[in-house]
N, CA, C and O atoms as CSV, one atom per row, in Angstrom:
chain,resi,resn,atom,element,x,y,z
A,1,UNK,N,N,9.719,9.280,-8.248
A,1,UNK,CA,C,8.409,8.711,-8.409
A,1,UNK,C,C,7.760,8.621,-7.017
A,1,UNK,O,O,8.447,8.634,-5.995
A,2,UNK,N,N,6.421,8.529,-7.003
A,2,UNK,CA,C,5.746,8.618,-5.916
A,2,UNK,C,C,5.471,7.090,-5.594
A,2,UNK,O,O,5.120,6.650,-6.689
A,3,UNK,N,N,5.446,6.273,-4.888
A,3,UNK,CA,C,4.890,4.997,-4.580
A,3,UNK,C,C,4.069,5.094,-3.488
A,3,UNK,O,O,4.262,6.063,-2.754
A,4,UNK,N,N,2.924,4.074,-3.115
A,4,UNK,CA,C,2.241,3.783,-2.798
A,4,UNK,C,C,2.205,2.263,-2.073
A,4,UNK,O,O,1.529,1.325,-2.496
A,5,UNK,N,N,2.704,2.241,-1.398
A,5,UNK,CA,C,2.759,0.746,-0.952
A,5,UNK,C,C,1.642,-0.039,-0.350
A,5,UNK,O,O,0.832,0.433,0.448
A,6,UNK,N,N,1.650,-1.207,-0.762
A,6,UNK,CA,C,0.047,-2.431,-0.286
A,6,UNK,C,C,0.487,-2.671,0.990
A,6,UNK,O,O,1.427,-2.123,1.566
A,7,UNK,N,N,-0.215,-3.485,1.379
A,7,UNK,CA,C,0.040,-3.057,3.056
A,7,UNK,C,C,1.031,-4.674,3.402
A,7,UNK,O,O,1.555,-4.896,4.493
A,8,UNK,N,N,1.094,-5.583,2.262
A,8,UNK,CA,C,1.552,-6.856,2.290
A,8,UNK,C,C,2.788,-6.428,1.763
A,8,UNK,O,O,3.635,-7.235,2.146
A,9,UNK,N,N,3.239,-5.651,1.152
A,9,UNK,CA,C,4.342,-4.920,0.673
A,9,UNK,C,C,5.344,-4.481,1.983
A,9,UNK,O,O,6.475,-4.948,2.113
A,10,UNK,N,N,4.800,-3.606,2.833
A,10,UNK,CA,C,5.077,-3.140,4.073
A,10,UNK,C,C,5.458,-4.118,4.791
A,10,UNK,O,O,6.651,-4.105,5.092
A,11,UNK,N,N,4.635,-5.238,5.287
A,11,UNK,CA,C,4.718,-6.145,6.363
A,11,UNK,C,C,6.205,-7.377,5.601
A,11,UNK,O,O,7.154,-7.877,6.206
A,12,UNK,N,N,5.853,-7.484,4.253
A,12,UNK,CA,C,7.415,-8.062,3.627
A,12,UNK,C,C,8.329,-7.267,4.019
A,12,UNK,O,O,8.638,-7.413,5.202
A,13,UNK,N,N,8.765,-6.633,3.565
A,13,UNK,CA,C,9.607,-5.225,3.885
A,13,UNK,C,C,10.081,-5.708,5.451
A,13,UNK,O,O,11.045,-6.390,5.797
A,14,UNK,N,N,8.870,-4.992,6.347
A,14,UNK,CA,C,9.488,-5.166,7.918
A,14,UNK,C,C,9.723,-6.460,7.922
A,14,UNK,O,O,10.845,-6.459,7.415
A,15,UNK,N,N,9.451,-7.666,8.146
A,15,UNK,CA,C,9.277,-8.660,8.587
A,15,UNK,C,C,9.798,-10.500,7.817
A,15,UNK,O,O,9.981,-11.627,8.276
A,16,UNK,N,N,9.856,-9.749,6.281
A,16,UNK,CA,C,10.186,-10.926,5.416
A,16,UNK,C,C,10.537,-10.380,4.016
A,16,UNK,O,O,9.994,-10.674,2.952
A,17,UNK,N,N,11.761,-9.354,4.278
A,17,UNK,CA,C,12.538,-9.138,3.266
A,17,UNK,C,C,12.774,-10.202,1.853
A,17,UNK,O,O,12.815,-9.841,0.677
A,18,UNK,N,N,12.868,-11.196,2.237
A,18,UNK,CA,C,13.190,-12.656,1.394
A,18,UNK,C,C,12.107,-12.358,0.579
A,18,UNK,O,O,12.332,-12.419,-0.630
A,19,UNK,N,N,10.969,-12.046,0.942
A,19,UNK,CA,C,9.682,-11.884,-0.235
A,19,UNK,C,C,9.666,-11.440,-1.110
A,19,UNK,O,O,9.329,-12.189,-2.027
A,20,UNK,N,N,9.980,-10.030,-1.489
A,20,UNK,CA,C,10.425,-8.868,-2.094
A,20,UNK,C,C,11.158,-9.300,-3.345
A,20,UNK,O,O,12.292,-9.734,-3.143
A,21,UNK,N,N,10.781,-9.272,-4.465
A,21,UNK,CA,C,11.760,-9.143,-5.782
A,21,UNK,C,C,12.575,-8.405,-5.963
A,21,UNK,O,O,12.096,-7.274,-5.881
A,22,UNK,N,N,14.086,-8.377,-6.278
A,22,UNK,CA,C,14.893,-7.362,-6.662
A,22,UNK,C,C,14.568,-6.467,-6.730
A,22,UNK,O,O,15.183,-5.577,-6.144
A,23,UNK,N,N,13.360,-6.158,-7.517
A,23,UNK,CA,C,12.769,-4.917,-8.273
A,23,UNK,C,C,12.303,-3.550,-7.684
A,23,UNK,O,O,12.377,-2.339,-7.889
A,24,UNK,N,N,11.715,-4.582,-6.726
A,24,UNK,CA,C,10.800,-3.948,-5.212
A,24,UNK,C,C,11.792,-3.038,-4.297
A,24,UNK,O,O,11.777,-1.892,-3.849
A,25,UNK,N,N,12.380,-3.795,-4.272
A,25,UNK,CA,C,13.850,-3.829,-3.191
A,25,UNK,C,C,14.496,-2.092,-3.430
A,25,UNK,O,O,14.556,-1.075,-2.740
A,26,UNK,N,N,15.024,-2.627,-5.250
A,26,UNK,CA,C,15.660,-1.646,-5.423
A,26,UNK,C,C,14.532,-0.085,-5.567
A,26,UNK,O,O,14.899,1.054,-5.279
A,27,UNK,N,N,13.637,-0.339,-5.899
A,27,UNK,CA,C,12.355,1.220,-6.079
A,27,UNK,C,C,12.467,1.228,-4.532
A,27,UNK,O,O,13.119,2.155,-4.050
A,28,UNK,N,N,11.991,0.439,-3.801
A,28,UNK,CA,C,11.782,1.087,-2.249
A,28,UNK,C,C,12.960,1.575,-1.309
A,28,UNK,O,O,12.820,1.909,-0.133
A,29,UNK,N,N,14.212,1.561,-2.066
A,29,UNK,CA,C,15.453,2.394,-1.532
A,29,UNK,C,C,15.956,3.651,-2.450
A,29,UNK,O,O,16.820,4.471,-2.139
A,30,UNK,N,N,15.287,3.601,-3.517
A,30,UNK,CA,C,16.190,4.352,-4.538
A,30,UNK,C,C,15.789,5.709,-4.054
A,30,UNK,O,O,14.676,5.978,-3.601
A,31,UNK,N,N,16.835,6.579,-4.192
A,31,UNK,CA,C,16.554,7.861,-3.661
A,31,UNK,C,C,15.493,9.071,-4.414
A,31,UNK,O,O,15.239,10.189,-3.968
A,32,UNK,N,N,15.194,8.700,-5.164
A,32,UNK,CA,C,14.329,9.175,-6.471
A,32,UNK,C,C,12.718,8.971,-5.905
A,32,UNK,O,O,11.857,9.822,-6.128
A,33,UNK,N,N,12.547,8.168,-5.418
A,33,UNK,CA,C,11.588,7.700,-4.959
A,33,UNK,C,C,10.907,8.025,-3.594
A,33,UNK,O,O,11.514,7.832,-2.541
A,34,UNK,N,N,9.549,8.556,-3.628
A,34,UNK,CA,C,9.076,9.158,-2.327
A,34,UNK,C,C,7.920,7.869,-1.921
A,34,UNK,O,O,7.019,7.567,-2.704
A,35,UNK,N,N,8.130,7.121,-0.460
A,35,UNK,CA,C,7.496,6.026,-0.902
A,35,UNK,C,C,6.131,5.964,0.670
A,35,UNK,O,O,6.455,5.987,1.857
A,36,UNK,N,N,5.037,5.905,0.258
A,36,UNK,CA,C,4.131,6.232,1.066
A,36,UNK,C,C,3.544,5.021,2.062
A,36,UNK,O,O,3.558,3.901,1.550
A,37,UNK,N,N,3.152,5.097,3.105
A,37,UNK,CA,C,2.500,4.121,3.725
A,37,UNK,C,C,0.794,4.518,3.917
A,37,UNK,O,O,0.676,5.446,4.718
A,38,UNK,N,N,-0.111,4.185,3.543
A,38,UNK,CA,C,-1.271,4.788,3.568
A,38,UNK,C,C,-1.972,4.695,5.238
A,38,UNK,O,O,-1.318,3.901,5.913
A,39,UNK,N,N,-2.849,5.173,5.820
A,39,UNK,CA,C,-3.805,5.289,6.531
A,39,UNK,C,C,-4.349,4.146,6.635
A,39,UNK,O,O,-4.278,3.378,7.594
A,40,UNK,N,N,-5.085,3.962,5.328
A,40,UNK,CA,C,-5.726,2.399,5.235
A,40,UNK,C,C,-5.027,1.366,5.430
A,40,UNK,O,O,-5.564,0.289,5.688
A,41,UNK,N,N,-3.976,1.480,5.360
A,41,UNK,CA,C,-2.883,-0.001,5.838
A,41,UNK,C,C,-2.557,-0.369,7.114
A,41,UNK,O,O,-2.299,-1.489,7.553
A,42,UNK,N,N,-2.608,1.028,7.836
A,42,UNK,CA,C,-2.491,0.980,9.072
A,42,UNK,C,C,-3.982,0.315,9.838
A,42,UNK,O,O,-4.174,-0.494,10.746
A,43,UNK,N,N,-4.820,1.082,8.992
A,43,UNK,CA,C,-6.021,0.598,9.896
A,43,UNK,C,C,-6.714,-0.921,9.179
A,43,UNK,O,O,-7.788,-1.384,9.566
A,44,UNK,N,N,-5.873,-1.548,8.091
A,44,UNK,CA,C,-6.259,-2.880,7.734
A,44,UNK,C,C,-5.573,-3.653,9.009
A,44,UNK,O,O,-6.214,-4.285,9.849
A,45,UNK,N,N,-4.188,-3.489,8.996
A,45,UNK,CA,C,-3.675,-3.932,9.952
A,45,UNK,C,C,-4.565,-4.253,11.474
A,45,UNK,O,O,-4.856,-5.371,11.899
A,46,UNK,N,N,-4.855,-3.032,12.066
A,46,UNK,CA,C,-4.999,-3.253,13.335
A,46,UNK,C,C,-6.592,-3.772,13.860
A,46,UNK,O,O,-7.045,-3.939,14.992
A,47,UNK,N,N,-7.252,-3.953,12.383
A,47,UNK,CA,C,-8.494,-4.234,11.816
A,47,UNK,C,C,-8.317,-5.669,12.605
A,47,UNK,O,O,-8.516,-5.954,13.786
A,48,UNK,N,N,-7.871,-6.448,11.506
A,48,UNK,CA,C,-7.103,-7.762,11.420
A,48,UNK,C,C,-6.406,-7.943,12.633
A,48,UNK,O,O,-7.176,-8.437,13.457
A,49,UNK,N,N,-5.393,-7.775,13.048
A,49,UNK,CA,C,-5.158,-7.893,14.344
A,49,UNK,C,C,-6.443,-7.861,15.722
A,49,UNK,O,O,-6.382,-8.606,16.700
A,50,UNK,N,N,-7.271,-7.079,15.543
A,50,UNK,CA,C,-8.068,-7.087,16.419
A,50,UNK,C,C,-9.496,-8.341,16.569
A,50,UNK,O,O,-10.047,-8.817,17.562
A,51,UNK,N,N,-9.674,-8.508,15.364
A,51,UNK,CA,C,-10.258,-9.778,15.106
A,51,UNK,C,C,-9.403,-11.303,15.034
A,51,UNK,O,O,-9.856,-12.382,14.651
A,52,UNK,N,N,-8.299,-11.055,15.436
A,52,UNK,CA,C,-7.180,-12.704,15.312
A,52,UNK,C,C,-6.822,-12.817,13.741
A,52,UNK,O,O,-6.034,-13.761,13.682
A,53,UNK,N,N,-6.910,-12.590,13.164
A,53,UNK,CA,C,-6.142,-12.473,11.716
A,53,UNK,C,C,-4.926,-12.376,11.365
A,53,UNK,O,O,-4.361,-13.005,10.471
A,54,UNK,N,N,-4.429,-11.461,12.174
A,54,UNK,CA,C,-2.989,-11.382,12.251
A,54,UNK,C,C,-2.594,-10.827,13.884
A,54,UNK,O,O,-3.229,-10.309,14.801
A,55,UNK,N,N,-0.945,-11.329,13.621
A,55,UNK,CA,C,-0.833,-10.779,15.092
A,55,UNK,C,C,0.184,-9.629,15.117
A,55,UNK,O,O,1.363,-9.764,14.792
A,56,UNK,N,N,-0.282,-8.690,15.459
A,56,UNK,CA,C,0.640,-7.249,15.692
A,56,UNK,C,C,1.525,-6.953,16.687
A,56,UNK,O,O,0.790,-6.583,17.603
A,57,UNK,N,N,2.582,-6.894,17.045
A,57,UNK,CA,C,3.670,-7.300,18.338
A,57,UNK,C,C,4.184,-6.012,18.163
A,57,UNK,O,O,5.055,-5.793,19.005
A,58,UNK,N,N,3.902,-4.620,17.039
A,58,UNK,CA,C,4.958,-3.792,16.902
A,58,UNK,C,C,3.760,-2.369,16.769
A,58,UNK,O,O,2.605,-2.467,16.355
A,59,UNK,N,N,4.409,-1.166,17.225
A,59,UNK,CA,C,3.284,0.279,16.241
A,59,UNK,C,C,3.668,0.462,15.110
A,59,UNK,O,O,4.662,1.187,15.065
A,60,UNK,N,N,3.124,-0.060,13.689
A,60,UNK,CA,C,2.722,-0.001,12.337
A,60,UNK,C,C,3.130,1.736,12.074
A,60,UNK,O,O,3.412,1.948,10.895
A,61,UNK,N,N,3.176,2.560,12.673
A,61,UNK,CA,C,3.456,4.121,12.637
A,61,UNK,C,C,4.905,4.451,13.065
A,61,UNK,O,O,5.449,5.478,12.661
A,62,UNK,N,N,5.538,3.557,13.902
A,62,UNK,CA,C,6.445,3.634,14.566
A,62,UNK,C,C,7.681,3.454,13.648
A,62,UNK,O,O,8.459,4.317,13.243
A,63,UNK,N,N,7.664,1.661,13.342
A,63,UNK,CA,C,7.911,1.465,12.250
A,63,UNK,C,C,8.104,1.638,11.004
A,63,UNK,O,O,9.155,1.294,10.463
A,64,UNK,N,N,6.918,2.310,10.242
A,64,UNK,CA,C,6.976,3.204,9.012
A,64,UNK,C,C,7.715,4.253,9.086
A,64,UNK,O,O,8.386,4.507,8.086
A,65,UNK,N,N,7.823,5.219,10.341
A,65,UNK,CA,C,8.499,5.978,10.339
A,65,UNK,C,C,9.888,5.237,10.239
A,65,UNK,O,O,10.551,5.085,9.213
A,66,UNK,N,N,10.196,4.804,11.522
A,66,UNK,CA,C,11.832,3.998,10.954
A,66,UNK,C,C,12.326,3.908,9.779
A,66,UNK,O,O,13.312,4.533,9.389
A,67,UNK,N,N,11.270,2.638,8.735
A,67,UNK,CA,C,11.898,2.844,7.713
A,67,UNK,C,C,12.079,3.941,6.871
A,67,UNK,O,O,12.569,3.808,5.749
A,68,UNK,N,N,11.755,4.919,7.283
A,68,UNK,CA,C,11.503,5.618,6.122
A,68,UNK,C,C,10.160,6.575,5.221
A,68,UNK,O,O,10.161,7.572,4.498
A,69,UNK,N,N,9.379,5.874,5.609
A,69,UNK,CA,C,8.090,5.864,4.880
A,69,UNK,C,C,7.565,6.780,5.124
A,69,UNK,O,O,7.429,7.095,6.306
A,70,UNK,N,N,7.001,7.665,3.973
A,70,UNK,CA,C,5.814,8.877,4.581
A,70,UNK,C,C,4.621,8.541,4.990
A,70,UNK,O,O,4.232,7.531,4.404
A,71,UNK,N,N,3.971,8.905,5.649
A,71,UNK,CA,C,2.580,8.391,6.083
A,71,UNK,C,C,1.744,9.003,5.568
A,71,UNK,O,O,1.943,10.208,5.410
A,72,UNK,N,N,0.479,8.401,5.107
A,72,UNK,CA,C,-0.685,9.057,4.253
A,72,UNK,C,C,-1.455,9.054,4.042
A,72,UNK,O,O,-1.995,8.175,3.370
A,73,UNK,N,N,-2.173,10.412,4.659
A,73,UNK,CA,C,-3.825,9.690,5.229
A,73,UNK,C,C,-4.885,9.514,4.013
A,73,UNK,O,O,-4.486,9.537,2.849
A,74,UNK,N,N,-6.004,9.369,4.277
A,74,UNK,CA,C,-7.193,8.618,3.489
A,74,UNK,C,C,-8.260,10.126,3.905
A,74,UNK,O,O,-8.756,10.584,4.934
A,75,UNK,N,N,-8.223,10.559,2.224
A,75,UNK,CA,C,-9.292,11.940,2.642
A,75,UNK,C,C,-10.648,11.551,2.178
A,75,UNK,O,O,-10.952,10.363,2.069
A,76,UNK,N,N,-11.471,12.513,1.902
A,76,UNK,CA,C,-12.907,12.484,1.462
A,76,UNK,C,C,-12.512,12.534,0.232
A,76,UNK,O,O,-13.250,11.847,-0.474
A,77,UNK,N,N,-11.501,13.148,-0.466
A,77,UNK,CA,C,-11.776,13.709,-1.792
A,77,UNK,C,C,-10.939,11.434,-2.654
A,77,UNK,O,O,-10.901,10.909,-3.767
A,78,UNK,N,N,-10.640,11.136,-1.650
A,78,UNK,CA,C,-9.961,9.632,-2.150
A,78,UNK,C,C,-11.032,8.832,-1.433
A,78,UNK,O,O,-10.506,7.719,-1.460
A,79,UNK,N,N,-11.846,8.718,-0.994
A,79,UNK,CA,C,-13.282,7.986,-0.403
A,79,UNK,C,C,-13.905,8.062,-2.117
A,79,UNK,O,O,-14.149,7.166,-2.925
A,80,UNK,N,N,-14.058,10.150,-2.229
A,80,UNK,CA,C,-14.798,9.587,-3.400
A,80,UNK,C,C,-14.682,9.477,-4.629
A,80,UNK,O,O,-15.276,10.029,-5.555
A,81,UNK,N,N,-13.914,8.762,-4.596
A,81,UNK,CA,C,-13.132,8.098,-6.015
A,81,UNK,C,C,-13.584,6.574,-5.882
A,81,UNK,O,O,-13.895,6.097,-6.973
A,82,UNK,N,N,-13.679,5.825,-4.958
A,82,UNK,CA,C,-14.330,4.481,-4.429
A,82,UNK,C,C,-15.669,4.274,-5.078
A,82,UNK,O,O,-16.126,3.144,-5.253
A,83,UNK,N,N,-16.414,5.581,-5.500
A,83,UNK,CA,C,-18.055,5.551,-6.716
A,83,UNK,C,C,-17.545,5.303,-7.590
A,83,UNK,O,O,-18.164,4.443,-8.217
A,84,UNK,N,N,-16.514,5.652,-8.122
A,84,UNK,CA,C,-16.403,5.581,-9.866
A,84,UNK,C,C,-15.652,3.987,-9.935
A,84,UNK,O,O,-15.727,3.468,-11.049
A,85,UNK,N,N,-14.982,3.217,-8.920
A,85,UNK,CA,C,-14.500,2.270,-9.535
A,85,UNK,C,C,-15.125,0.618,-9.643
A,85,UNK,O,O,-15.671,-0.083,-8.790
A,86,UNK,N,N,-14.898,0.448,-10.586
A,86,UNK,CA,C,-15.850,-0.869,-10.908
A,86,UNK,C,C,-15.243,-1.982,-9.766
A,86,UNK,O,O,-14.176,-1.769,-9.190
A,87,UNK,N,N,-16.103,-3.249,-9.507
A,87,UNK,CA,C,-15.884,-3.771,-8.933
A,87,UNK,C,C,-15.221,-5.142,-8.990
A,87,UNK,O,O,-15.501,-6.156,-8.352
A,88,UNK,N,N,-14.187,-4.913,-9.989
A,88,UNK,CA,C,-12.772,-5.943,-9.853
A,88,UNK,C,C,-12.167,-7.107,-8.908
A,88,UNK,O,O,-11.775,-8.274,-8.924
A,89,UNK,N,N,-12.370,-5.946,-8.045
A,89,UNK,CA,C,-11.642,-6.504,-6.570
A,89,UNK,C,C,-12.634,-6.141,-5.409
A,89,UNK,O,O,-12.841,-4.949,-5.181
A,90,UNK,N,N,-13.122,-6.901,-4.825
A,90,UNK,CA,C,-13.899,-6.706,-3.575
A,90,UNK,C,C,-13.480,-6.359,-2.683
A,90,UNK,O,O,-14.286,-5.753,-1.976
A,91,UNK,N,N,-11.735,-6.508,-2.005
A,91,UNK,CA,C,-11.530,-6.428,-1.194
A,91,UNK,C,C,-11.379,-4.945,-0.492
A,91,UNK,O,O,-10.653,-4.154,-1.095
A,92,UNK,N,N,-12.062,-4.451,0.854
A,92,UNK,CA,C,-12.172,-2.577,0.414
A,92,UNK,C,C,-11.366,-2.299,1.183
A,92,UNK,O,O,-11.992,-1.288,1.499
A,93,UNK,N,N,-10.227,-2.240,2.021
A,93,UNK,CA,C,-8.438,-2.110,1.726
A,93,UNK,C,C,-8.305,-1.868,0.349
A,93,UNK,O,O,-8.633,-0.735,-0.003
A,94,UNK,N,N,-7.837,-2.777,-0.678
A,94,UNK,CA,C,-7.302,-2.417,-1.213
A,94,UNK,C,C,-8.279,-1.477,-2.492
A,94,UNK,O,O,-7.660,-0.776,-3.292
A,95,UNK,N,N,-9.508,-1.548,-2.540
A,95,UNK,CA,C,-10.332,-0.800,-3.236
A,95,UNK,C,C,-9.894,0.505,-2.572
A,95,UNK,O,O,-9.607,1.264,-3.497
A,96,UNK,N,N,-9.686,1.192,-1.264
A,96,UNK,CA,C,-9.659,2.115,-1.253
A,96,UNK,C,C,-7.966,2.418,-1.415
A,96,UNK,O,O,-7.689,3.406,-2.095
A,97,UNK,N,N,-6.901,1.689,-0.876
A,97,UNK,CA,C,-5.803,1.915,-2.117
A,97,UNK,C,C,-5.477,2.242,-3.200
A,97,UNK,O,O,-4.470,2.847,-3.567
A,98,UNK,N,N,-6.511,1.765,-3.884
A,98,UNK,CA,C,-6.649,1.987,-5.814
A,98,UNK,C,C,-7.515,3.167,-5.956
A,98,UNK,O,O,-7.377,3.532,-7.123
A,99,UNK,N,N,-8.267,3.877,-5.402
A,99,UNK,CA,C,-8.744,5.060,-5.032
A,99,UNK,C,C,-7.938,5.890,-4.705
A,99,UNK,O,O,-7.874,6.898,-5.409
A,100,UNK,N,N,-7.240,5.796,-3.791
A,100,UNK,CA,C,-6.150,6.493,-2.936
A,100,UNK,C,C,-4.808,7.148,-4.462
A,100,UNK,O,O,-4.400,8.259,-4.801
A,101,UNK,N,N,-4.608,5.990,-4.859
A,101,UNK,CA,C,-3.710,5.948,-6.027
A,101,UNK,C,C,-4.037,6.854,-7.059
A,101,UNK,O,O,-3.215,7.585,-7.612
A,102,UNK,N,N,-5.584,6.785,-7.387
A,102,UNK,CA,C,-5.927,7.644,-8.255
A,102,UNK,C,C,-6.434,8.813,-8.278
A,102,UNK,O,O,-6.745,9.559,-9.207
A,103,UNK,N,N,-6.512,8.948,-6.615
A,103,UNK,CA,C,-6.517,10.998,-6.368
A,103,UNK,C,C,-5.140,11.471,-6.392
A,103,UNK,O,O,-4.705,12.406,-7.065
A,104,UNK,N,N,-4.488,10.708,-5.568
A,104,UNK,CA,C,-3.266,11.526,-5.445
A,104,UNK,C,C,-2.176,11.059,-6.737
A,104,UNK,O,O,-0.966,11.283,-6.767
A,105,UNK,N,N,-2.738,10.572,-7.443
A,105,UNK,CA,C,-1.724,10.056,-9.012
A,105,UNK,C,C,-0.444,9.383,-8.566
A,105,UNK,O,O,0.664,9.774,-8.933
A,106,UNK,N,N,-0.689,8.124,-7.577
A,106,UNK,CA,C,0.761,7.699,-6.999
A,106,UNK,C,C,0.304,6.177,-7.853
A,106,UNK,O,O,-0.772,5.612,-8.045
A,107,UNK,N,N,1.695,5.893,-8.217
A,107,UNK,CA,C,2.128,4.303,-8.288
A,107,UNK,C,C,1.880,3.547,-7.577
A,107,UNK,O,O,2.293,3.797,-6.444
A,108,UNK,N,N,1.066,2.156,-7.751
A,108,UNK,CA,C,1.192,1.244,-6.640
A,108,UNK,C,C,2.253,0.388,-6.499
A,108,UNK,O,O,2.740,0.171,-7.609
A,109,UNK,N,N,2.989,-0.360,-5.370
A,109,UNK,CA,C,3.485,-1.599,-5.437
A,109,UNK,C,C,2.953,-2.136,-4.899
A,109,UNK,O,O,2.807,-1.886,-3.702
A,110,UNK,N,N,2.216,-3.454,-5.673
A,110,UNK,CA,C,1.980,-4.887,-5.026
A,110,UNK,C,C,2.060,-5.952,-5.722
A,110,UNK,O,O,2.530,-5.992,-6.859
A,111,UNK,N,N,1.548,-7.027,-5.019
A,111,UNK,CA,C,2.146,-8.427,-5.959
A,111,UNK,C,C,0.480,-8.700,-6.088
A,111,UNK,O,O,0.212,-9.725,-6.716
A,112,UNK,N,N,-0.137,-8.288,-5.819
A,112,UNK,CA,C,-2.001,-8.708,-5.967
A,112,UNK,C,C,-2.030,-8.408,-7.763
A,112,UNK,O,O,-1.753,-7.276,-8.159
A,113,UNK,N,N,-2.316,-9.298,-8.571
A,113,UNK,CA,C,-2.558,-9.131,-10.065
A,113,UNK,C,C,-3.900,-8.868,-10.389
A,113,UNK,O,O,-4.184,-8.569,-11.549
A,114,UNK,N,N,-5.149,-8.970,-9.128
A,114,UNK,CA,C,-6.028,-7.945,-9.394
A,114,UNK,C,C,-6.040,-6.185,-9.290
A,114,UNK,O,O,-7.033,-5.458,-9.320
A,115,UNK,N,N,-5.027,-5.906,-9.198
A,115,UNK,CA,C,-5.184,-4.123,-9.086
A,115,UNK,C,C,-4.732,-4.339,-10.729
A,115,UNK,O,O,-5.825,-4.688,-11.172
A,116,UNK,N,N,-3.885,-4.349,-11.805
A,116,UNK,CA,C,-3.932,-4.252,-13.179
A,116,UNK,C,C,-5.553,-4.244,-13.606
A,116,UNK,O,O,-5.849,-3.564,-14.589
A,117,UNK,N,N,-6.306,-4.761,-13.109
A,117,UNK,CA,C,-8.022,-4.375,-13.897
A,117,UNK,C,C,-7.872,-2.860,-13.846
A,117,UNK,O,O,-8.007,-2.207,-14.880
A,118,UNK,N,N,-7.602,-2.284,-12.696
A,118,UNK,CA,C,-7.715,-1.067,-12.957
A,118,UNK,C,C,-6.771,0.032,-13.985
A,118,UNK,O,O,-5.814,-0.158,-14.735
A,119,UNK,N,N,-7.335,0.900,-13.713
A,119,UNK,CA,C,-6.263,2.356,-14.383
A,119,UNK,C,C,-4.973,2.519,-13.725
A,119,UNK,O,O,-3.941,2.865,-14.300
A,120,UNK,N,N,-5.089,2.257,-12.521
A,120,UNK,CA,C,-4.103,2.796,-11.358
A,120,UNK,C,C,-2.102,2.210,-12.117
A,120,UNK,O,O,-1.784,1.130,-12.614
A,121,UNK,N,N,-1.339,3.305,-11.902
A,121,UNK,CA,C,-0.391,2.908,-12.327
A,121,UNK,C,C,0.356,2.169,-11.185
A,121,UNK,O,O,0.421,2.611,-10.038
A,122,UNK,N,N,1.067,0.678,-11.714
A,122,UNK,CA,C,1.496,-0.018,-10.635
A,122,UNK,C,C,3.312,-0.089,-11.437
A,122,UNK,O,O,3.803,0.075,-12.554
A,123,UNK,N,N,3.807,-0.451,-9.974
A,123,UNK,CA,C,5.474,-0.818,-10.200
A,123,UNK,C,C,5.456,-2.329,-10.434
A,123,UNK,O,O,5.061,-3.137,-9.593
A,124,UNK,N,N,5.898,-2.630,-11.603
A,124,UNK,CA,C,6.298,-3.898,-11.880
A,124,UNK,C,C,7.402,-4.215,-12.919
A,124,UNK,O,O,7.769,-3.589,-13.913
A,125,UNK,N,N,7.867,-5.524,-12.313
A,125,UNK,CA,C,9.369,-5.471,-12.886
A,125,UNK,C,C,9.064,-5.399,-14.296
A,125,UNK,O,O,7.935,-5.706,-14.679
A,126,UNK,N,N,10.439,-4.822,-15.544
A,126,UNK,CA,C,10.235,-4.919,-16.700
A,126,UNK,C,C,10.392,-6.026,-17.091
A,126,UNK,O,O,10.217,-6.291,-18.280
């Protein structure tokens, strides 16, 4: 399966494993699984960091690579998918996540229970 990871997904992962449900845990190791870090996460991140929001001590690219993670950029043809989707969720991170999800037909994982408004297929425990 293809995953798609939220960018609060990622920063659990590096930083606060304890967060993570079993569920999570086990999809984001299983070997079956190709699991992506987006563009937009990177640049929510350093967004936020740059305004005091959060504080960044590490390279977000560096890291992803470590764990594992493919990296994955944010094209025009996943910008324009951002027209067609209703406005659920304001937040445009993850609006363009749920865009992102639905050009390239990847799974999301997150714990945000506003991405279910959408179409986008998400990982959640059974």
């Amino acid at each position: 399966m293809n995953v798609l990871i939220d960018t609060h997904i990622f920063l659990w992962a590096l930083a606060e494993p304890k967060r993570l449900n079993a569920f999570h845990k086990q999809e984001l190791v299983s070997p079956t699984n190709k699991v992506w870090l987006s563009s937009i996460s990177i640049a929510e991140l350093m967004i936020k960091s740059s305004i005091g929001k959060l504080q960044i001590d590490f390279d977000p690219v560096e890291q992803a690579e470590t764990m594992g993670l493919d990296l994955l950029d944010f094209t025009a043809e996943d910008a324009g998918r951002l027209g067609d989707l209703p406005l659920h969720h304001r937040d445009p991170f993850d609006r363009m996540l749920i865009a992102q999800s639905l050009s390239k037909n990847l799974c999301i994982m997150t714990e945000d229970v506003k991405f279910s408004a959408y179409e986008c297929a998400l990982i959640n425990p059974s």
